[in-house]
C-alpha positions in Angstrom: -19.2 -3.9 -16.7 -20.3 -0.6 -15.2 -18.7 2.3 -13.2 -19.4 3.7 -9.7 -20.9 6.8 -10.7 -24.5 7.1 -9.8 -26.7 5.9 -7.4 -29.6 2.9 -7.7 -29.8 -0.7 -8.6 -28.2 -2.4 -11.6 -28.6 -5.6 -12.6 -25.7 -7.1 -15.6 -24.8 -10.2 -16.5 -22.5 -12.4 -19.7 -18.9 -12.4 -20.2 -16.5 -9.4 -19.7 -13.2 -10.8 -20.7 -11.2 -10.2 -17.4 -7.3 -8.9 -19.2 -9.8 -6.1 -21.1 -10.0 -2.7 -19.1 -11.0 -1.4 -22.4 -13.3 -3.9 -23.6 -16.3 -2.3 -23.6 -16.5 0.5 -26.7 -18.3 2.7 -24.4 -15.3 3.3 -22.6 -12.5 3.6 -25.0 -8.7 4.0 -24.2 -7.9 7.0 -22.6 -4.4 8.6 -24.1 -2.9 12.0 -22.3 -0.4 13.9 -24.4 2.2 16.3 -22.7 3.5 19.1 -24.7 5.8 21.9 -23.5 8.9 21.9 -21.3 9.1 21.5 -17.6 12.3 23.0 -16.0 14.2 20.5 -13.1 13.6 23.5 -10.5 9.5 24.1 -11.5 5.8 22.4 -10.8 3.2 21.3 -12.4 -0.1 20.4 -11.6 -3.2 18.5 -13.3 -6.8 17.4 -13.0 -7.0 13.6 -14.3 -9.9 11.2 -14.5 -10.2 8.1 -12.3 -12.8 5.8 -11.9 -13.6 2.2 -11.0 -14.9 -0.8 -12.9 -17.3 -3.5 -11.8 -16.9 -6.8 -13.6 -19.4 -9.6 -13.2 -17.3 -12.3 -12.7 -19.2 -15.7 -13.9 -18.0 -19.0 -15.1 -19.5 -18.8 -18.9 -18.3 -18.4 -22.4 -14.3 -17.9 -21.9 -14.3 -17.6 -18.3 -15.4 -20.6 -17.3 -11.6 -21.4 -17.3 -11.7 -19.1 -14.4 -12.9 -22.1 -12.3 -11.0 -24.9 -14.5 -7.8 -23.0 -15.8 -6.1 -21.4 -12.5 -3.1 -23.6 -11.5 0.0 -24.3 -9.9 3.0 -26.4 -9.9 2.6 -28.3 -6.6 5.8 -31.1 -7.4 8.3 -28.3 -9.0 11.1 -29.6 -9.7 11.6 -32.4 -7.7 9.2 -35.1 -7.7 6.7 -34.6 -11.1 7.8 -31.2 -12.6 5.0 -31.7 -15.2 2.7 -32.0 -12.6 0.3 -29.2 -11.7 -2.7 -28.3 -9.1 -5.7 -26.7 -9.9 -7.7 -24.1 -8.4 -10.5 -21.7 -8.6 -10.4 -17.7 -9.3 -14.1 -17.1 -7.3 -16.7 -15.6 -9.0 -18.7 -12.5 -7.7 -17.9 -8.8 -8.3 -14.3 -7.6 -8.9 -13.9 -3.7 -8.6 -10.7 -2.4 -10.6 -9.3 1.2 -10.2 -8.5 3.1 -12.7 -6.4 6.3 -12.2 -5.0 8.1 -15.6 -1.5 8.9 -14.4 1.5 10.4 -16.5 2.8 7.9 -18.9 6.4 9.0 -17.8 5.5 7.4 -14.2 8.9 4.3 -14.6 7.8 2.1 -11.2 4.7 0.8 -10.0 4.4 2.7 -6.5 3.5 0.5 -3.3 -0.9 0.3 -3.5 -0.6 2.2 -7.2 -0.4 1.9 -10.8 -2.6 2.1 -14.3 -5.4 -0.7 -13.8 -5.6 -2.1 -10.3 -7.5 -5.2 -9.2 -9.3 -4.2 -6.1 -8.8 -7.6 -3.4 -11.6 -7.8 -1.0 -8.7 -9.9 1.4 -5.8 -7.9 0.5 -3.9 -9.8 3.3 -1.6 -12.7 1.6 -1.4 -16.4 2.8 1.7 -18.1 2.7 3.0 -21.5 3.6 5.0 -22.3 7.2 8.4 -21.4 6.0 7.3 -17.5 5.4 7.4 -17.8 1.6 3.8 -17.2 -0.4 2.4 -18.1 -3.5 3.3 -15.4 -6.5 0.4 -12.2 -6.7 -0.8 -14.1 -9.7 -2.5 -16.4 -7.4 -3.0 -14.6 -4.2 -5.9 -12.8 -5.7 -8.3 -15.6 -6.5 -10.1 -14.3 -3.5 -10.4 -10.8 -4.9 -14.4 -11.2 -5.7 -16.9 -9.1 -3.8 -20.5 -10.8 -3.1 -22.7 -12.8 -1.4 -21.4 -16.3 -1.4 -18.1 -17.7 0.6 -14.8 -18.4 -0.9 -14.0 -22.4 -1.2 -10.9 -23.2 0.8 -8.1 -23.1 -1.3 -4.7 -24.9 -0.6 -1.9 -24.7 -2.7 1.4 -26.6 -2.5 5.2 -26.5 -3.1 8.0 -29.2 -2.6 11.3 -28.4 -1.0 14.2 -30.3 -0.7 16.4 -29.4 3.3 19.4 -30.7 4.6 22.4 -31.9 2.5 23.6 -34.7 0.8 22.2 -38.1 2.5 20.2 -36.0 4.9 18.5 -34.4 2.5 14.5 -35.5 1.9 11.9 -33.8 0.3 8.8 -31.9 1.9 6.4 -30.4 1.2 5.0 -27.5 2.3 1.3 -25.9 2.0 -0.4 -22.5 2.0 -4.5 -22.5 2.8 -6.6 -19.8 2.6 -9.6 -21.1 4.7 -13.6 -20.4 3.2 -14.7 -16.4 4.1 -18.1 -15.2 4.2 -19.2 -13.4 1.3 -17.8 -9.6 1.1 -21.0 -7.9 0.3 -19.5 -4.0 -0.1 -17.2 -2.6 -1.9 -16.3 1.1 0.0 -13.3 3.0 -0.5 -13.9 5.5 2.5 -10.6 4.6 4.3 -8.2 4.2 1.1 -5.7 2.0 3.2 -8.8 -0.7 3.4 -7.6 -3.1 0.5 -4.1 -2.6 0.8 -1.7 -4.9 2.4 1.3 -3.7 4.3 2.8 -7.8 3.9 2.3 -7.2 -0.1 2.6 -3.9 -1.4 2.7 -4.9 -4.6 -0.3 -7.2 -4.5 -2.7 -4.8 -3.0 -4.5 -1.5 -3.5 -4.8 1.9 -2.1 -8.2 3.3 -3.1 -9.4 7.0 -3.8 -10.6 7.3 -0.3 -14.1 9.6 -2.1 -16.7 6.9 -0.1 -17.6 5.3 -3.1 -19.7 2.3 -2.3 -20.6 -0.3 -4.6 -23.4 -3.2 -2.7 -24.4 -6.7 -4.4 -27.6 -6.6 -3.4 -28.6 -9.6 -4.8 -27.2 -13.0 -6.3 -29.3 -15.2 -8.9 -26.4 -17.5 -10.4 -25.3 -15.3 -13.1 -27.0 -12.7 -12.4 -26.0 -9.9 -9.4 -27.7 -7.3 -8.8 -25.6 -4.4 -7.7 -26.5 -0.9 -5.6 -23.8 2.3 -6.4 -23.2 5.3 -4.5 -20.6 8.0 -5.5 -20.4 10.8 -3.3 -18.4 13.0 -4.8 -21.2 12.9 -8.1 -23.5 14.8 -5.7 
């Protein structure tokens, strides 16, 4: 796991557990305290830290359930309600941002929050009736790199009509294989955020942070970072 803030090469590889922002001791939990009074009528203004995180996302150790353990329940409550489909979160690079914000912030704004996953195809797929599969699945494309995404199809059932007329369907949502998304680059902050999914998708700093895979050998990436605003 390394941040975007120098220039050059880097080369990581292992298991960073995917839940744990904080995971790594170099980079320990971050806590602001507020002290004082701030009258309804007045300002206040602060300097905070924010920064991103690169992840090397691999199957190994506990994350190899990241190609084996992602699923769905394709028959819901119809057909086979114990039934499930399986699918893959891909593996590659996965930038999260990570703003220190006021702990009294109450609602997740549209493209914010505390510990965003950055989605290199922000834009949601859905099935033909309009409805989508929940944000815990859209972003199994969120991976930068070299490779291209596997064509990924998930399913629902649905049951139209009334009474005698009534017969089940089912309906399907495919997100169809993607070349590889090579760089990560915050310039225009609106870039991985969706309109369609506001709360599946992420505004970035908008400082030109770049962040290249360079080169893919398995489990190894090899990653170029360029922070303009370190200059």
């Amino acid at each position: 796991m390394g941040t975007a803030d120098r220039a050059g090469p880097t080369s990581w590889r292992g298991q960073t557990k995917g839940s744990g922002v904080h995971s790594d001791p170099r980079f320990p939990p971050v806590e602001v305290r507020w002290a004082g009074r701030t009258h309804p009528a007045g300002t206040e203004s602060a300097t905070f830290p924010r920064y991103y995180l690169a992840e090397n996302r691999v199957y190994v150790g506990s994350d190899r359930l990241l190609a084996e353990g992602p699923y769905q329940f394709s028959k819901g409550i119809i057909t086979a309600p114990r039934r499930v489909e399986f699918f893959k979160f891909q593996n590659g690079m996965l930038v999260v941002r990570r703003p220190v914000v006021r702990r009294q912030q109450r609602q997740r704004p549209p493209g914010g929050g505390q510990a965003m996953v950055i989605d290199a195809r922000p834009a949601p797929f859905a099935y033909d009736d309009g409805t989508r599969p929940s944000n815990r699945r859209q972003p199994f494309d969120a991976t930068f790199g070299l490779e291209a995404t596997d064509v990924t199809c998930l399913h629902k059932e649905v049951l139209p009509g009334k009474g005698a007329q009534q017969a089940v369907v089912t309906k399907e949502a495919c997100a169809p294989s993607n070349p590889g998304i090579a760089v990560f680059d915050d310039s225009n902050p609106n870039a991985y955020y969706s309109a369609a999914n506001p709360q599946g998708s992420v505004r970035g700093a908008g400082h030109g942070v770049k962040v290249t895979v360079t080169g893919d050998a398995g489990d190894d990436l090899t990653i170029s970072a360029v922070n303009p605003s370190a200059h």
